[in-house]
C-alpha positions, 0 to 999 in steps of 0.5 A: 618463619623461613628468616627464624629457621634460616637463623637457627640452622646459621647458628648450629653451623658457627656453634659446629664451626666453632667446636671443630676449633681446638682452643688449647692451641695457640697459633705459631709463627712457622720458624718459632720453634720455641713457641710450637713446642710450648704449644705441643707441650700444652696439647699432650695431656689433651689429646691423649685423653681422647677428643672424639668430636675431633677424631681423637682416640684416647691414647692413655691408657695405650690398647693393643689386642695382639703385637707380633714382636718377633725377630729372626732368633726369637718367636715373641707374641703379647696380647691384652697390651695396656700402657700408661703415661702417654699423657705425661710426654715431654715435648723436647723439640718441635721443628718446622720445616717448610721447604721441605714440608716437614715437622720434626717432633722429639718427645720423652715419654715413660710408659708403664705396659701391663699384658700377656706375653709368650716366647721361645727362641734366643734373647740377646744370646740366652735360650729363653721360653715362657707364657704369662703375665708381662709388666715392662717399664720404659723409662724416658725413651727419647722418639723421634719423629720426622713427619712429612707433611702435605696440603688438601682442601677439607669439606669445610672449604678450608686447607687441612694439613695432611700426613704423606709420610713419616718415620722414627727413632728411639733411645731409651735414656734410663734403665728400663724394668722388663718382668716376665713370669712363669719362664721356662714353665717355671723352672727355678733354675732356669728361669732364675738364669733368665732373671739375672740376664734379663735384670742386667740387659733391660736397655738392650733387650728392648733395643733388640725386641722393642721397636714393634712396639715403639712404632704401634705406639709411634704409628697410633699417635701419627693415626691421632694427629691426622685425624686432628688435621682433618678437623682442625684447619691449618690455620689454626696452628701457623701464621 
């Protein structure tokens, strides 16, 4: 009865093992950049649906309850923020470097938010106020990101990468679509002046006011991969 009990529980213990496994990944050699980036590719769509047993929250559609936006010359608060398309990023680089300890990732992504936004002060160099619904597009913006990347023995016995430090930069390489209703409390006149601005500076509104939102989204993906370096050993991505 002991020897049928101690076979079941090493049975759970590989199919758990096992399970922690991500399939979808194949295994690179830690200079085949090629490789990791057909690899990153194939993983895209699978993390941003969310893997639960690994730790990985779903990433599309992208949540926010609230985002303080705001910059010296213009109050900007969204809430109920929802973004899709994270799950059809393109990998444009994934780099290794392993003196320096550091992957470096380039993805293209175009994302689709819907929310709530409200706003008072001056964009770009036009008086603005409104509150109301927002609909912004951001159309293959380039990120990139450098992640510093260290070693620690997991509860399994086995090394797991963790992330020590990383930071980011973005271009937008198509024109963006920003919509804000009710500006000015509806003021056609205003409001029609704000439009016309808004429509002809989308790219460098959103270099102006975008970066709080580009780093949530940044800083949830980094929040997702870590959590799948917790459960995924190490040597389960590089020779």
């Amino acid at each position: 009865m002991y020897s049928r009990y101690s076979f079941v529980v090493l049975l759970l213990c590989v199919a758990y093992t096992n399970a922690a496994y991500a399939p979808f990944i194949k295994k690179c050699k830690w200079d085949d950049s090629k490789c990791m980036k057909a690899t990153a590719q194939n993983a895209i769509p699978i993390l941003a649906a969310g893997i639960s047993e690994l730790g990985v929250q779903r990433l599309d559609p992208f949540t926010m309850k609230t985002l303080d936006a705001s910059s010296p010359t213009l109050k900007l608060l969204l809430w109920d923020v929802t973004g899709t398309g994270l799950k059809d990023c393109i990998a444009k680089k994934v780099q290794r470097d392993v003196e320096k300890s550091k992957i470096t990732v380039k993805l293209q992504c175009t994302v689709d938010f819907v929310g709530k936004y409200e706003m008072k002060g001056r964009l770009l160099v036009l008086p603005i106020e409104g509150k109301g619904d927002a609909h912004v597009v951001l159309r293959k913006v380039v990120i990139t990101a450098e992640v510093d990347i260290g070693d620690n023995l997991g509860r399994d016995g086995q090394k797991h990468w963790t992330i020590k430090n990383w930071k980011h930069t973005y271009d937008v390489k198509e024109k963006s679509t920003i919509e804000l209703e009710n500006l000015f409390n509806g003021n056609q006149v205003l409001s029609r002046a704000a439009h016309e601005m808004i429509e002809s500076s989308s790219n460098e509104i959103v270099k102006e006011v975008g970066p709080p939102l580009i780093k949530a989204i940044v800083g949830r993906i980094i929040e997702n991969v870590e959590e799948f370096f917790k459960n995924v050993p190490s040597s389960e991505f590089t020779d």
